[in-house]
N, C-alpha and C positions, 0 to 999 in steps of 0.2 A: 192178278188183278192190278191193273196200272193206279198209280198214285198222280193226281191232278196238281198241274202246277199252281200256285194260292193263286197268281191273276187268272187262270182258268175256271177255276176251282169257284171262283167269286162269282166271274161270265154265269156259268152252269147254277148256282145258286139265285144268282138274279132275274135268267130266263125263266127259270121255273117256276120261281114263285110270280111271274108276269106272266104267261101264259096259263097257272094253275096247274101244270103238270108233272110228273117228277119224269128225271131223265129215263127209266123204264118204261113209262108209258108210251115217252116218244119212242124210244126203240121198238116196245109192241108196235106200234103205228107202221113205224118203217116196214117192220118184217112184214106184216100185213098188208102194207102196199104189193107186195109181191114186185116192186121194183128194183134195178140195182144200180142205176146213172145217180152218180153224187148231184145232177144239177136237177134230175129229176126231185128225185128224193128230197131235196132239197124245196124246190116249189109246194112238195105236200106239204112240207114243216108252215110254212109259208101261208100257205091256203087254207088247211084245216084247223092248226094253231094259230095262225097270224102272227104268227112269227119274225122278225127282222131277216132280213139279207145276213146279217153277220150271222146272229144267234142260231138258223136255220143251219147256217154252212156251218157253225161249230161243232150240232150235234150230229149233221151225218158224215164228218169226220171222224168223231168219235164213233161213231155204228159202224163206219166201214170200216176202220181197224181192229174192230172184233173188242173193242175198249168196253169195259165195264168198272167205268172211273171210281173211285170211292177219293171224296178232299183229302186232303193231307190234313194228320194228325192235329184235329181241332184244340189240342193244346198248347201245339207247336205256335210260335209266336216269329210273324214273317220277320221281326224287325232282326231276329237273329242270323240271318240270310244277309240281311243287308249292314247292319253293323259286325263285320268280321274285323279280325287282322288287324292292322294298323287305323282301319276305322272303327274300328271297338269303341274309342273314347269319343266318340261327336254320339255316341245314342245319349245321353244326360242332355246333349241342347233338343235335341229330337223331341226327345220326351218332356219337356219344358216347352217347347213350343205344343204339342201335342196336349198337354193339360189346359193351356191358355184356349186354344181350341175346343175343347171338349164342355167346358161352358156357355158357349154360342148357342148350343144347341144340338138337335140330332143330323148325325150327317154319316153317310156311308165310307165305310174306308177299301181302299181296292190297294192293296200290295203290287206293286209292279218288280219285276227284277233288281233295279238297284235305287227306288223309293218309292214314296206311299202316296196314291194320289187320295186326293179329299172329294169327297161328292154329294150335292146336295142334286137338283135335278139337272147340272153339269158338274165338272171339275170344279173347284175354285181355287185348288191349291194343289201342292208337290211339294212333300218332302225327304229330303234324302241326302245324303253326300255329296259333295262335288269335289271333295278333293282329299286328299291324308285328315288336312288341318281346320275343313269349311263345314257346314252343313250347308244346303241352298234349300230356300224356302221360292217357289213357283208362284206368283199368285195369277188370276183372272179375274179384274175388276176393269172398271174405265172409271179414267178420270183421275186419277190418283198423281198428286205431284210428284213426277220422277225427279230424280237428283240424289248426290249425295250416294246410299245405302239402296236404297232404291231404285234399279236400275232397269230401268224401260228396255222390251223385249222390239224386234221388229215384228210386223204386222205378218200374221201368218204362223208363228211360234206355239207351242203346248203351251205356252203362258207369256201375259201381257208385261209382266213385271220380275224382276227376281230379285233377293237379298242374300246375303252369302252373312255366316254365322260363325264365330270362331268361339263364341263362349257362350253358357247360360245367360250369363249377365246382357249381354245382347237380344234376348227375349224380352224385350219392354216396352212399355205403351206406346210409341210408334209402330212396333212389329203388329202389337196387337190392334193397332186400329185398322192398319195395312187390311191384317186377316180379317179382322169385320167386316170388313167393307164389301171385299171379295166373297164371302160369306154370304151375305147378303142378298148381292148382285145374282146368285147360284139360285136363289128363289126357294 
C-alpha cells in the first residue's frame, strides 16, 4: 500500500471533501467507466464529479498506478521533514511565527517539501528555511511598504514580499502586522 507524500496527501484530502467523495468511490467510478486513456478518464472525473483539471489528473494517476494511497502517519508532524540536520535549530522561530499566526484565525496549512504554505481561500504565506542560519517568511499582500526587512518580490513570484528570520526575537509586531495583512487580503 503506497504512502502519500503530506503535500499529496493534503491535495487528496481537500479534493475530497470538495467533491463529497472519498478516493474509492472515485476509483469505483474509474473502474466502472470501463475506460483506460488517462485523459479520458480524466474528463469523467471532470464531468461527473466536476472536478478541477489538476485534482482530476491527480486521481487517475493515482488509479493508473494500481495506487491505494493511505496519508502518511497522521501523527507524523511535516515540520520534521523540513527542520532536519543543520536546520534543526530555525524550527523555534517557525514555531513562534506559527503561533503569532494561529490567532488570526482559521486557515489551512499545506506542507510542501522544504516549507509550509498558509491558506485561506489562496496562499498568503510560506514558511520555511532558506538557509543553515534564516527562516524566510513568503507573504501575498499588496501594498505593503517594502524596505528595510521587507523585501519586495518581482511580479510574477509564489509571493509578493519575503522577510528572512535569524531569531525568535525577530518575530515582532512588524512581522505580525506584515502577516495580518496578508492574512487578510486571503479572504
Amino acid at each position: 500500500m503506497a504512502v502519500l507524500d503530506p503535500a499529496v496527501a493534503t491535495q487528496v484530502a481537500n479534493l475530497q471533501q470538495r467533491c463529497g467523495q472519498s478516493l474509492d468511490a472515485l476509483f469505483a467510478h474509474l473502474r466502472a467507466s470501463g475506460l483506460e486513456k488517462h485523459a479520458a478518464l480524466r474528463d469523467v472525473l471532470k464531468r461527473d464529479h466536476g472536478l478541477g483539471h489538476g485534482d482530476a489528473n491527480l486521481v487517475v494517476h493515482l488509479f493508473l498506478q494500481g495506487a491505494h494511497p493511505q496519508p502518511a502517519d497522521a501523527s507524523a508532524d511535516p515540520l520534521d521533514d523540513v527542520y532536519v540536520g543543520p536546520r534543526a535549530g530555525l524550527r523555534p522561530i517557525h514555531e513562534a511565527v506559527m503561533a503569532q499566526v494561529s490567532a488570526f484565525g482559521a486557515f489551512e496549512l499545506a506542507p510542501k517539501k522544504g516549507y509550509v504554505s498558509l491558506r485561506r481561500k489562496k496562499q498568503f504565506a510560506m514558511v520555511g528555511p532558506a538557509t543553515k542560519t534564516q527562516v524566510e517568511v513568503g507573504l501575498n499582500a499588496k501594498g505593503l511598504a517594502g524596505g528595510g526587512r521587507l523585501v519586495e518580490q518581482a511580479a510574477g513570484g509564489m509571493c509578493n514580499y519575503k522577510v528572512r528570520l535569524a531569531s525568535v526575537a525577530e518575530v515582532d509586531a512588524e512581522l505580525i502586522g506584515w502577516l495580518r495583512a496578508a492574512f487578510e487580503a486571503a479572504g
